[in-house]
C-alpha positions in Angstrom: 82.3 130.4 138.3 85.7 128.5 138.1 84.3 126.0 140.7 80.9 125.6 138.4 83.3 124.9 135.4 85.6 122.5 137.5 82.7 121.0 138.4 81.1 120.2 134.4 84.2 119.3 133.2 84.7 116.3 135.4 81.6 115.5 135.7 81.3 114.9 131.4 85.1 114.0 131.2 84.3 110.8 133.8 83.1 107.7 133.5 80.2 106.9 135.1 81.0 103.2 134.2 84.3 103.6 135.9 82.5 105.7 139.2 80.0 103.0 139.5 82.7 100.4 139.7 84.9 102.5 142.7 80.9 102.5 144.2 80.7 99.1 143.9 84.2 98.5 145.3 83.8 100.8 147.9 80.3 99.1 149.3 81.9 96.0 149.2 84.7 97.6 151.4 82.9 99.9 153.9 79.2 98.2 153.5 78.1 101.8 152.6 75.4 102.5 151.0 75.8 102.6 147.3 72.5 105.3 146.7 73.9 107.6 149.2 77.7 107.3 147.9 76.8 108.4 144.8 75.3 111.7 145.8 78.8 111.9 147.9 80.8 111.6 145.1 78.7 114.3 142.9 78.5 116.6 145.9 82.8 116.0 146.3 83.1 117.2 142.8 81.4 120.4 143.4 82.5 120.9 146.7 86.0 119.5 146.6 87.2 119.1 143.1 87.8 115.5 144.2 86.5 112.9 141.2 85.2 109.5 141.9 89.1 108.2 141.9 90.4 110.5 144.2 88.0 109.6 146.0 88.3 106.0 146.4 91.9 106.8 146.6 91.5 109.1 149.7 89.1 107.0 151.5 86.2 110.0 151.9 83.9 107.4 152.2 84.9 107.3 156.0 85.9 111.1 156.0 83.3 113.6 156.9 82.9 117.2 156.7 85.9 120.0 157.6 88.2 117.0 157.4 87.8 116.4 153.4 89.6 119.7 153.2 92.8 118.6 154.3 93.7 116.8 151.6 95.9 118.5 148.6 93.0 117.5 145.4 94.4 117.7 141.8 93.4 121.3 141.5 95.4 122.0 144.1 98.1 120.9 142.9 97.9 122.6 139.5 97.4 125.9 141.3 100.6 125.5 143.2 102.3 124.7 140.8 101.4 127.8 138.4 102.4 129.7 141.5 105.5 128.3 141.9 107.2 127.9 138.5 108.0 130.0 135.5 105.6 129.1 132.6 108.0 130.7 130.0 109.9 127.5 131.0 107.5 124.3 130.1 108.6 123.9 127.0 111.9 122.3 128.0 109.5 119.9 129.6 106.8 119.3 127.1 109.7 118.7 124.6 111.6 115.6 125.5 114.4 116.2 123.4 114.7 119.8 125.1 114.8 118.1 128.2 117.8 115.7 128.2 119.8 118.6 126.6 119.3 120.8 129.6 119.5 118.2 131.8 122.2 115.9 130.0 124.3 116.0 133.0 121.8 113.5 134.7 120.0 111.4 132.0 123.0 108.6 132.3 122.5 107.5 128.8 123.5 108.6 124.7 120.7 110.5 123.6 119.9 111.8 120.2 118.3 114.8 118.7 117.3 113.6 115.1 115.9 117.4 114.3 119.8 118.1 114.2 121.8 115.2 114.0 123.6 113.7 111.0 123.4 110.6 109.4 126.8 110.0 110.1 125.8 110.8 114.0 122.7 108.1 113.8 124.9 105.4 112.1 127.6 106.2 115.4 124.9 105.8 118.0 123.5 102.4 116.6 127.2 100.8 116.9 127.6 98.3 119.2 123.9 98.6 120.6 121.0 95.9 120.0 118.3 98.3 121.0 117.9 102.2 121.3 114.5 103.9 121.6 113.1 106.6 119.2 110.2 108.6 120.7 108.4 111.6 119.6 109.7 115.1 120.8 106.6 115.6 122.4 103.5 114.3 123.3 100.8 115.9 120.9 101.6 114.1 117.6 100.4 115.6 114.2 103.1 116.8 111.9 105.6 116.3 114.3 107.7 113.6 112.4 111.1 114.2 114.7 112.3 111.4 117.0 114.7 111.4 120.0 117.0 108.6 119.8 118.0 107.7 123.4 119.9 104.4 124.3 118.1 101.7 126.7 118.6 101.5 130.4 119.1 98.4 132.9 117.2 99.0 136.1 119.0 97.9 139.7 118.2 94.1 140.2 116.6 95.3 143.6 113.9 97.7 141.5 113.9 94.6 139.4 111.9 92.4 142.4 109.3 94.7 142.2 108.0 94.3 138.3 110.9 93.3 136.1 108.6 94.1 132.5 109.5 97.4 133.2 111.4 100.4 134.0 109.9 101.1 137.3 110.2 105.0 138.1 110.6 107.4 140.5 108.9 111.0 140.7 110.3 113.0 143.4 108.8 116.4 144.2 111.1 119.6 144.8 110.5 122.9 146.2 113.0 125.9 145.1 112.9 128.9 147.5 115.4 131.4 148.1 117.7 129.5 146.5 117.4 126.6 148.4 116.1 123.2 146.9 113.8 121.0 149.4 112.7 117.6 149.2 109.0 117.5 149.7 107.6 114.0 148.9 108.6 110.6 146.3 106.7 107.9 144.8 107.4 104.7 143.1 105.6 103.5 139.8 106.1 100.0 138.2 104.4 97.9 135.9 101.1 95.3 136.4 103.9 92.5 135.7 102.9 92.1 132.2 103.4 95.6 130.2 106.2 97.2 129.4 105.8 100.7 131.0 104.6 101.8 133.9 102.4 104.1 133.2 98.8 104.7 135.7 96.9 104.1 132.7 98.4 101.5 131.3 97.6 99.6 134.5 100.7 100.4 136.3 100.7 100.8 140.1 102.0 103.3 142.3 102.9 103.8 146.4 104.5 106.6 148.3 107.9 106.2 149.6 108.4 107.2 153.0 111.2 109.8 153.8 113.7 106.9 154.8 113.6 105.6 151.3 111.3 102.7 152.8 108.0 102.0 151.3 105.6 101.6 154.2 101.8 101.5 152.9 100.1 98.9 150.4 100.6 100.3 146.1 97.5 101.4 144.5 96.6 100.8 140.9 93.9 103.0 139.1 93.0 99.9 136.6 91.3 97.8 139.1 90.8 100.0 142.3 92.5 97.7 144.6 95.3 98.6 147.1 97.8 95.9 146.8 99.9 94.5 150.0 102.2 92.7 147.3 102.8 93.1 143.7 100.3 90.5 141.9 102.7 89.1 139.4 106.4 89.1 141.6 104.6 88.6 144.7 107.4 90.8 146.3 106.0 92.9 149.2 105.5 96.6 150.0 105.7 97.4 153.1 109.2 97.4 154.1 110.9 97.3 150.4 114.1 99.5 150.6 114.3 101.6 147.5 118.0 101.4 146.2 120.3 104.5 146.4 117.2 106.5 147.5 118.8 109.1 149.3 121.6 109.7 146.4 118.4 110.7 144.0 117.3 112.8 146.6 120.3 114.3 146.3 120.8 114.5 142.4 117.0 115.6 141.9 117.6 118.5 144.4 120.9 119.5 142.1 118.8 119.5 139.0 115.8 121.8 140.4 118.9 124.3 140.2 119.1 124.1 136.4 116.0 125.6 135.3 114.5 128.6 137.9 
């Protein structure tokens, strides 16, 4: 039943004007057959819980059979994660201003929480600044009419060759057992060049980095379904670009999966 309504639900929440461009992109790719490679990618959402991205993404177009189950599919990853964290503790997360409290030690910038600050405190903050950022405390808008005031950030010039419109992030993935924090896997997201975030749907790329802090595969970007050797506006390349302090956020993110169980 929970694979029938995994199924519906991507198959209505999709765009079959999207799929039918990774089809196209794919044929023009592999040469396979664009008939057949839709039925593929229906029969991968039943089967798999794998949508038409992930599967571009993935390459299942030339992976068959027992092998399509090695890879770790969305669902997956939301299972896991329910497993392994403490849902009584997602609000700090879902509440940006929540989070750089509890986390203050690591955010590196002024922040402020305008739910509880004064005027006096706003007018303090603003001194000597040309630019702050005020953002919602969360993501879900309606009658939430509180911002977070947090001061701007200036990125290292070596993160700056890769798309300088933007603040180009890093998500590092953590894994908390018996007390112990692992490193499991990082990624790097930046900007098309031209926006100011970096944000997948925004157009913004992304590539694994490879345990050495040395990206070593082409970025992907969700916008146009291309894999990218170099970025398309700084030209700078991929394979080989040395992330900067890499293994010092390593080391900080694995001291901030202590602060909340």
């Amino acid at each position: 039943m929970t694979k029938l309504k995994t199924f519906f639900r991507r198959l209505f929440a999709g765009s079959f004007k999207r799929m039918f461009g990774y089809i196209g992109t794919i044929h023009k790719d592999t040469g396979k057959n664009r008939f057949i490679m839709f039925f593929d990618m229906i029969w991968c959402i039943f089967r798999y819980s794998v949508g038409y991205m992930d599967y571009r993404v993935f390459g299942f177009a030339n992976i068959k059979g027992k092998n399509r189950r090695t890879f770790m599919t969305m669902n997956d990853y939301i299972t896991i994660s329910k497993r392994c964290n403490d849902w009584t503790y997602f609000h700090i997360f879902d509440n940006n201003s929540e989070f750089d409290e509890a986390f203050s030690e690591y955010i590196g910038r002024d922040f402020l929480n305008l739910e509880k600050a004064t005027a006096d405190e706003l007018r303090e903050i603003c001194k000597g600044r040309e630019t702050l950022y005020a953002k919602p405390e969360n993501q879900f808008g309606g009658d939430n009419k509180q911002y977070l005031v947090e001061d701007t950030i200036k990125q290292n010039e070596q993160m700056d060759r890769l798309s300088p419109s933007s603040i180009n992030t890093i998500r590092m993935v953590t894994l908390l057992h018996e007390g112990k924090v692992h490193f499991m896997y990082a990624l790097v997201r930046m900007s098309n060049g031209t926006n100011c975030v970096d944000n997948i749907c925004s157009g913004g790329m992304y590539v694994s980095i490879g345990a050495d802090g040395v990206i070593h595969k082409n970025a992907y970007c969700d916008a146009t379904g291309v894999y990218y050797e170099e970025h398309p506006f700084t030209h700078t390349n991929y394979n080989g670009f040395e992330i900067p302090m890499f293994f010092e956020a390593v080391e900080m993110c694995k001291k901030a999966a202590l602060v909340v169980p």
